[in-house]
C-alpha positions as CSV (number, residue, x, y, z in Angstrom):
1,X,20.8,-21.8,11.1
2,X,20.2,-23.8,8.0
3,X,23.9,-24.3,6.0
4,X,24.6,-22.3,3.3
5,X,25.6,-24.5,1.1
6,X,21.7,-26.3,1.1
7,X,19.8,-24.6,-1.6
8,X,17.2,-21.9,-0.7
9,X,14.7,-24.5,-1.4
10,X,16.0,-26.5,1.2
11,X,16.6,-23.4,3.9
12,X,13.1,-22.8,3.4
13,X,11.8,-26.0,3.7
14,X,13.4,-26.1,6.9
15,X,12.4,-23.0,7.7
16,X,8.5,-24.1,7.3
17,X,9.2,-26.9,9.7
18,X,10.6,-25.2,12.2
19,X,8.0,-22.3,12.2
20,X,5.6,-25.6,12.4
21,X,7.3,-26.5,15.6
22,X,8.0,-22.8,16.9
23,X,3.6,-22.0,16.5
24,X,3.4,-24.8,19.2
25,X,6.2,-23.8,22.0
26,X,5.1,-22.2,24.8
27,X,5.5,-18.6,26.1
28,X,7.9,-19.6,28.6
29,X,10.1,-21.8,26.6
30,X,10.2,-19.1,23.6
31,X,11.4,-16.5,26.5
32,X,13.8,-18.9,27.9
33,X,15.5,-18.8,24.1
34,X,15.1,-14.8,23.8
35,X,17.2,-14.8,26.8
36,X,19.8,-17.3,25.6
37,X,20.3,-14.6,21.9
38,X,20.6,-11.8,24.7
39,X,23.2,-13.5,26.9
40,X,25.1,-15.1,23.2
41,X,25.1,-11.1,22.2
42,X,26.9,-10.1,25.0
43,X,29.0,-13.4,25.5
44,X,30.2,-13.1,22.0
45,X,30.6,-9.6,21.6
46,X,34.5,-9.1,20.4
47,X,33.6,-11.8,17.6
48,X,30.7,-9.3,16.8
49,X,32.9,-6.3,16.7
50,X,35.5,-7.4,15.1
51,X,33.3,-8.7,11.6
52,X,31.8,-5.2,12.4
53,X,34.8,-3.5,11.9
54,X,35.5,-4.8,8.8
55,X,32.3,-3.8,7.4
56,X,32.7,-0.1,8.7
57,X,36.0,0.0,7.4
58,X,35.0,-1.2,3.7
59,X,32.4,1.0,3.6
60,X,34.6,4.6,4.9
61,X,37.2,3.2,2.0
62,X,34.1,3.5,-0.5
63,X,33.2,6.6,0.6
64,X,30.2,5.9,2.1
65,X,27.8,8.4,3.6
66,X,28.5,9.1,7.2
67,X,24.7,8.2,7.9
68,X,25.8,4.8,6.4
69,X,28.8,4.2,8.4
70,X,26.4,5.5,11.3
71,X,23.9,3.1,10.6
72,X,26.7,0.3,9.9
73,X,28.4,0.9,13.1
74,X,28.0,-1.5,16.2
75,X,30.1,-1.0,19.3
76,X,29.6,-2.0,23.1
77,X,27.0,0.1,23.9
78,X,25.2,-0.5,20.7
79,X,25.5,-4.5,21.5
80,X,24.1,-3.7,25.0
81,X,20.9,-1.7,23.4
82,X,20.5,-5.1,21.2
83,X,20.5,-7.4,23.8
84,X,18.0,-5.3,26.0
85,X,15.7,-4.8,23.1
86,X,15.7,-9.0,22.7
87,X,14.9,-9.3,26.6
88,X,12.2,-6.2,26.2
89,X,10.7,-8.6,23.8
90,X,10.5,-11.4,26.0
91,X,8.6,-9.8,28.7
92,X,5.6,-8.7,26.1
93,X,2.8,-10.9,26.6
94,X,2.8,-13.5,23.9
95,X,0.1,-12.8,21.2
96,X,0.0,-16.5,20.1
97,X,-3.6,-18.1,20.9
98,X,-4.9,-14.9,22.6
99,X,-8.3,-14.7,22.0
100,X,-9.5,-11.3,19.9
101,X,-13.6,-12.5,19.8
102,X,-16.1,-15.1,20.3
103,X,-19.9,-15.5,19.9
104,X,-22.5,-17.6,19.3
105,X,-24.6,-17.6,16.6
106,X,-28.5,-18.2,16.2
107,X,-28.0,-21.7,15.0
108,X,-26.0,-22.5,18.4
109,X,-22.6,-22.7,16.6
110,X,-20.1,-21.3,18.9
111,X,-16.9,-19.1,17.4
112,X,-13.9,-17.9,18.7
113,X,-11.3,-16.0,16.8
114,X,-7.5,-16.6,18.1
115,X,-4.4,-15.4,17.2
116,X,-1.9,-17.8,14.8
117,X,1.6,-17.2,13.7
118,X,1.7,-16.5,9.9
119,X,4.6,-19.0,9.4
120,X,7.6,-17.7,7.6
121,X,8.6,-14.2,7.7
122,X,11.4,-12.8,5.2
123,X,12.8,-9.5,6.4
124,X,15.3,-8.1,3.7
125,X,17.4,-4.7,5.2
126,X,20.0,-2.3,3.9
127,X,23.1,-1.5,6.3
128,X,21.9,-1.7,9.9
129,X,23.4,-5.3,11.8
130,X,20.7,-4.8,14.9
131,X,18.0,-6.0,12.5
132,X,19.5,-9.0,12.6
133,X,18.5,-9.4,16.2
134,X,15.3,-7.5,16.5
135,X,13.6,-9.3,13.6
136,X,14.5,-12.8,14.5
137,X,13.2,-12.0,18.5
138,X,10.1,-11.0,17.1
139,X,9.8,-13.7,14.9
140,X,10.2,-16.5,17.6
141,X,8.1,-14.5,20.3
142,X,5.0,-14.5,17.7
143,X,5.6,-18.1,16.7
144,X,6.9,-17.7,13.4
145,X,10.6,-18.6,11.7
146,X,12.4,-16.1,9.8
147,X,15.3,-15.5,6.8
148,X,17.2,-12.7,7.3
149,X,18.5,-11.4,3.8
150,X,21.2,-8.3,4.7
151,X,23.1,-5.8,2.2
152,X,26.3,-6.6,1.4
153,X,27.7,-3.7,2.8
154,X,26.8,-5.3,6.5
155,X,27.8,-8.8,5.1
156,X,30.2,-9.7,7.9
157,X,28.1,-8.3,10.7
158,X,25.5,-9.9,9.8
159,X,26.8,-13.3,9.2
160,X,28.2,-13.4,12.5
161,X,24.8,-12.1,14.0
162,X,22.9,-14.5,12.0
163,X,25.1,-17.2,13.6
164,X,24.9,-16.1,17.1
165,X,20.9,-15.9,16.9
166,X,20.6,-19.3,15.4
167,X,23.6,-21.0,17.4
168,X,21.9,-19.9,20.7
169,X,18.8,-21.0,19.7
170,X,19.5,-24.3,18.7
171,X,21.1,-24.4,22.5
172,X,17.9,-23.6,23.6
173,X,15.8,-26.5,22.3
174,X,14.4,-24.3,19.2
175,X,14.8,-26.5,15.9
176,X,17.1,-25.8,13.0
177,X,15.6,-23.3,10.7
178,X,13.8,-20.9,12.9
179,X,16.3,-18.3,11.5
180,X,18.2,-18.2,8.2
181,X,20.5,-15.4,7.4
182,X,20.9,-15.5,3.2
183,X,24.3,-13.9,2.0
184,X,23.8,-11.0,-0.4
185,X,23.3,-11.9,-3.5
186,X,20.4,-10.7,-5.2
187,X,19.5,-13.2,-7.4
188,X,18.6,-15.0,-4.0
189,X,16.7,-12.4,-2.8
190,X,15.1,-12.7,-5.9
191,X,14.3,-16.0,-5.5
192,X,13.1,-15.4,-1.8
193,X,10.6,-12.5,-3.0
194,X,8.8,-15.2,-5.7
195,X,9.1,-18.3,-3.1
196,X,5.0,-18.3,-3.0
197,X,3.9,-21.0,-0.8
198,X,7.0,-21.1,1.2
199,X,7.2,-17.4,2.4
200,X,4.4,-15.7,4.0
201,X,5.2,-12.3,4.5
202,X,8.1,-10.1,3.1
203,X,9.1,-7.0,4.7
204,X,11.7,-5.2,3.2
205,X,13.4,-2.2,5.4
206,X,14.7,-0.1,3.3
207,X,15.0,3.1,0.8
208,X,12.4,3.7,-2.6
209,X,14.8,1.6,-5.0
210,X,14.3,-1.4,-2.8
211,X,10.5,-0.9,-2.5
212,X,10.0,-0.2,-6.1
213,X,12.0,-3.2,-6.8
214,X,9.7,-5.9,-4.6
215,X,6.8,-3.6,-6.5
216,X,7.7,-4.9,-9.6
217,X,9.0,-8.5,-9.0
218,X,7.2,-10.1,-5.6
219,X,4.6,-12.8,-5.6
220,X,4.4,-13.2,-2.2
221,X,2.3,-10.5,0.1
222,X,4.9,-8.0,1.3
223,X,4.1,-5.1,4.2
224,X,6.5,-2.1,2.7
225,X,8.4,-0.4,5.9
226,X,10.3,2.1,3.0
227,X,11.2,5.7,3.2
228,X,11.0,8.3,5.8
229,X,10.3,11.5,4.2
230,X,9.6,13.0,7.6
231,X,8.3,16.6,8.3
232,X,8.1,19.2,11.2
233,X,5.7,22.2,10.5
234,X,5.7,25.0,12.9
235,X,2.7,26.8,13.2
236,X,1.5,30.7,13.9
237,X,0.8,29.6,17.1
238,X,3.6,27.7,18.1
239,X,5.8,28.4,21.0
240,X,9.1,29.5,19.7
241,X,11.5,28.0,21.7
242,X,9.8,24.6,22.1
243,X,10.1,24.5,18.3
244,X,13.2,25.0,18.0
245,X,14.1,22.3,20.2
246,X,11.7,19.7,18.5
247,X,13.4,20.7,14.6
248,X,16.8,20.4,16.3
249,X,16.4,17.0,17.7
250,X,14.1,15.7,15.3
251,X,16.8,16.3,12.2
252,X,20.0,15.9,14.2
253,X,19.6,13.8,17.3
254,X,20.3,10.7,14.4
255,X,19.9,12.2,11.1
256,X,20.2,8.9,9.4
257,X,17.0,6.6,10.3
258,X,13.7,7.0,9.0
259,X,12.0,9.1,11.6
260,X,14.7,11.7,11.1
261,X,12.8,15.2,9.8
262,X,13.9,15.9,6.0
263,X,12.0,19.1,5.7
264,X,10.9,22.0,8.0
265,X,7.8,24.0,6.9
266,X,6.9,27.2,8.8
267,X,4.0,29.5,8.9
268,X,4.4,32.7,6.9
269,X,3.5,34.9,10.2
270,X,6.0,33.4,12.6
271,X,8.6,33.0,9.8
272,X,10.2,36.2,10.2
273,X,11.3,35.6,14.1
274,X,12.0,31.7,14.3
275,X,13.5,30.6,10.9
276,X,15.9,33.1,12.0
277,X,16.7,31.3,15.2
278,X,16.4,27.6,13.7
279,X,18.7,28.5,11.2
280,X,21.7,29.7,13.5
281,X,21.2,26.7,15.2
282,X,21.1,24.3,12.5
283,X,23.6,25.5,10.5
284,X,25.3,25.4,14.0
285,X,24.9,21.7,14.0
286,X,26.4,21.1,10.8
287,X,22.8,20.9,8.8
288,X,22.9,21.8,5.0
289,X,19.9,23.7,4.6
290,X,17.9,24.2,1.0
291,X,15.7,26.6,1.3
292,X,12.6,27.7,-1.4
293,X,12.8,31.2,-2.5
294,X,10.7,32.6,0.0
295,X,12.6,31.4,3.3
296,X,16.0,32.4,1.4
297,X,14.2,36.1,1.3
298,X,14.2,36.2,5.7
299,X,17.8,34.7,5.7
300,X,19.5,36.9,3.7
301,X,21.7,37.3,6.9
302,X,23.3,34.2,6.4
303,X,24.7,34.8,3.0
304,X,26.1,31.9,0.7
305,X,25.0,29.6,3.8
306,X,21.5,28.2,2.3
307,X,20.4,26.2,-1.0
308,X,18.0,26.8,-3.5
309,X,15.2,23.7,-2.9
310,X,13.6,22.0,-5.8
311,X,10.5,19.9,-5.9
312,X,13.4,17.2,-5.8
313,X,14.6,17.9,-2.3
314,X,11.0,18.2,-0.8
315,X,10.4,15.0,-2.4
316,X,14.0,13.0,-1.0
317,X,14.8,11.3,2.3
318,X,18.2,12.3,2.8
319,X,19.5,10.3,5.8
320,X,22.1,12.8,6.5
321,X,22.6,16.1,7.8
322,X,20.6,18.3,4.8
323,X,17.3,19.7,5.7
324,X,14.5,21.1,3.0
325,X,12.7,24.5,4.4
326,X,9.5,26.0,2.8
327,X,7.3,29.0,4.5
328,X,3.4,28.4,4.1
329,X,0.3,30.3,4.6
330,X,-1.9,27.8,6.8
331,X,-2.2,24.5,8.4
332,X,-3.7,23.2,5.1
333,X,-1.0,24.3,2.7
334,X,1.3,22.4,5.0
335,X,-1.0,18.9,5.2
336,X,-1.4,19.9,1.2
337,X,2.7,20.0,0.8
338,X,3.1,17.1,3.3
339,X,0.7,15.1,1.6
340,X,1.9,15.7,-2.0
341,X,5.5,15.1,-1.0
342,X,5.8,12.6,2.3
343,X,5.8,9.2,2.4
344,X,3.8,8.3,5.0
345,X,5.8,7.9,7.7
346,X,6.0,10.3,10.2
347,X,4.4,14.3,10.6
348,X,4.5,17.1,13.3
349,X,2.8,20.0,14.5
350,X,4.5,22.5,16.9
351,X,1.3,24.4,18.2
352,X,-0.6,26.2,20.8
353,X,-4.0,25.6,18.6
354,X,-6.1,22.8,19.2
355,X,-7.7,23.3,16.0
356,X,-4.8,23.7,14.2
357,X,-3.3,20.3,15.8
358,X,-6.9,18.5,15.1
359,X,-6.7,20.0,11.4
360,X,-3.1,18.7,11.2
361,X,-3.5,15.5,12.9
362,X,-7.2,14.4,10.6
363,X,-5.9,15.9,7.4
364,X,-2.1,14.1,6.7
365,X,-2.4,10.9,5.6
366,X,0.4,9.1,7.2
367,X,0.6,6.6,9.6
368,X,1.7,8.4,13.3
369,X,1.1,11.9,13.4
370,X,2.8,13.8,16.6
371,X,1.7,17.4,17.9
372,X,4.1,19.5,20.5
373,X,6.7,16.6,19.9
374,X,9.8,15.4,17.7
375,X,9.5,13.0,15.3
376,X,12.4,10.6,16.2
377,X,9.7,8.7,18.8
378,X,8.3,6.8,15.6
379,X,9.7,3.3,17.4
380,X,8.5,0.1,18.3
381,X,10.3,1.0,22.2
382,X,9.4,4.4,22.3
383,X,5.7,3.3,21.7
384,X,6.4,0.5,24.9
385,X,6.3,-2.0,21.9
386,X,9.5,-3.7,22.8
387,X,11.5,-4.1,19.4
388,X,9.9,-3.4,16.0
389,X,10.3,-5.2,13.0
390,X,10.1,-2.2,10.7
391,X,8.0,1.1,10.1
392,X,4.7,0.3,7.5
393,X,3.9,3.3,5.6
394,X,1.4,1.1,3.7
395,X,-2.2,0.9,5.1
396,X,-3.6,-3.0,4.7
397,X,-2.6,-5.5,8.1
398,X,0.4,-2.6,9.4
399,X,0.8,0.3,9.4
400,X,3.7,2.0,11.5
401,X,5.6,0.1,13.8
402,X,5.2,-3.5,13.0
403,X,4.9,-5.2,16.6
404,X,4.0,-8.6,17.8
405,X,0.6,-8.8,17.3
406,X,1.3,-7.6,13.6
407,X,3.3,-10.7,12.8
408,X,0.5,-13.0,13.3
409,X,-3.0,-14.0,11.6
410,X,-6.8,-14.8,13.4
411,X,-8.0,-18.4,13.1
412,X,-11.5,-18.9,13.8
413,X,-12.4,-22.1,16.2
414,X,-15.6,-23.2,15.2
415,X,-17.4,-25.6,17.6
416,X,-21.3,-27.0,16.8
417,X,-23.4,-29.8,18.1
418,X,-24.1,-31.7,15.0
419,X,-25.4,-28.3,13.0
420,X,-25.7,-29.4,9.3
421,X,-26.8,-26.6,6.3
């Protein structure tokens, strides 16, 4: 890892040498230095918890969110998912030089489009460590080098990650630069976001003030893996109790990630029997539910238990515990509602209608659409992906889980026989 007292000029001018080097290893030796992060994870895991504890503990003294601390929070078994997911990269066959096309055109020049690493990837994130680990394996398995930019509510987890990535790197042959964790100060990321010619891709992983803020002040290209504003509509047809079990585990199962559902819409002629249901076991679950006028109307039962919804709460990616419900007439008021308030993330469809699943699955406009299943698969492993380096809600090079073959570029080989023009 390049030291932080060099200038960010300097880190990523190192950085573009050693993703210069990095484009050229070979699949094996970039696997053999996956392993080596996995093995430093694990090896150095007490170090890793203790900085972790620190961080947690700042951020319960602030008062922080309990999906914050959630998302903050690394223990043993966490370490163990991290150091899996960095081996689960290492056995996905390596995109670099893999070739996508090839003809021959009438003038006999022959062409062959590849795969090339883009160069240097900047990732900035907000409060969760194992991006620290994830990004950086997918960086080196595509070929590229990487700077890590973390919140400062993660500062000491991160630190210590970034030095256990680079450290165990370095003792695997892979030159100094390949990763470069920045500190949290924003004039940095500033900096980093405007560093055209010596970044190549931004993605920033994180809420709408962060996205809006690249919006206004990048110059280099960024891919914007933002907001969840996640949604679970259950239709006429739906069976009841496989519903219920999708809205449960799709808000609760980890309330504070992006796949998470923030609002439930049902269809005004099952309404009556399963909001019923899903509310006694949400509110059983500990989920504050606001409700529009109508869905208050069949759960009067409940008393003082529900929330009037706004326009506001259909519109807002909670990250905790609180879940938006609105009754609807058809399957195109709810791709209208989901459409007008979503963020193109991640939609459902619990439904025994094949037209109603085509109609749901062709008219929202975001980027992975499930029917008959929860949300909370949105993944880069849950798609056999290995790791991910974020969730694209944007539609040009990514969109939804940004994988391998996403952090890399074509080259086209052009080989001729003395053709002139």
């Amino acid at each position: 890892m390049a030291t932080t007292d060099a200038s960010l000029d300097e880190r990523l001018e190192a950085a573009r040498a050693a993703g210069r080097v990095i484009a050229r290893m070979s699949p094996g030796a970039k696997d053999d230095a996956l392993e080596a992060v996995a093995e430093a994870i694990v090896t150095r895991a007490p170090e890793i918890l203790a900085m972790n504890a620190g961080d947690v503990e700042d951020a319960r003294q602030s008062g922080a969110p309990a999906a914050t601390v959630d998302r903050l929070l690394l223990d043993d078994a966490r370490l163990g998912a991290m150091a899996a997911a960095v081996r689960a990269v290492a056995v996905l066959p390596d995109p670099v030089g893999v070739i996508t096309g090839g003809w021959r055109v009438a003038n006999g020049l022959e062409i062959v489009e590849t795969r090339v690493p883009l160069g240097v990837i900047g990732v900035i994130f907000e409060g969760r460590p194992n991006v620290t680990t994830d990004a950086a394996a997918l960086a080196l398995k595509s070929g590229n080098a990487i700077v890590l930019r973390g919140s400062r509510v993660a500062r000491r987890s991160n630190a210590v990650l970034g030095d256990v990535v680079a450290s165990a790197l370095v003792g695997a042959g892979v030159p100094v630069g390949a990763v470069t964790m920045l500190g949290p100060d924003r004039a940095e990321m500033l900096e980093l976001i405007q560093a055209e010619g010596r970044v190549d891709l931004v993605i920033p992983r994180g809420g709408e003030e962060l996205k809006a803020y690249l919006q206004n002040n990048a110059r280099v290209p960024v891919i914007y893996a933002a907001s969840g504003n996640c949604h679970v509509y259950v239709d006429a047809d739906a069976c009841q109790d496989d519903a219920l079990a999708i809205v449960v585990n799709a808000k609760t199962q980890r309330p504070g990630v992006c796949n998470a559902c923030e609002t439930l819409l049902v269809h005004r002629d099952i309404a009556p029997d399963f909001l019923p249901r899903a509310a006694t076991a949400l509110l059983a679950a500990g989920v504050e539910m606001r409700v529009s006028p109508e869905a208050r109307a069949l759960l009067a039962g409940f008393g003082d238990d529900m929330v009037d919804a706004t326009d506001a709460d259909f519109a807002t990616e909670f990250l905790d515990l609180i879940l938006s419900v609105g009754i609807v007439g058809s399957v195109d008021e709810a791709v209208d509602h989901v459409n007008r308030f979503g963020s193109g993330h991640s939609e459902a469809i619990i439904t025994r209608s094949l037209d109603a699943a085509r109609a749901f699955q062709q008219g929202v406009d975001s980027a992975v659409v499930y029917v008959n299943a929860s949300t909370r698969f949105t993944d880069g492993g849950e798609f056999g992906m290995g790791a991910e380096i974020g969730i694209s809600t944007q539609k040009l090079h990514a969109r939804g889980p940004i994988g391998l073959a996403d952090l890399t570029t074509v080259k086209y080989l052009v080989t001729g026989t003395g053709q002139i023009r």
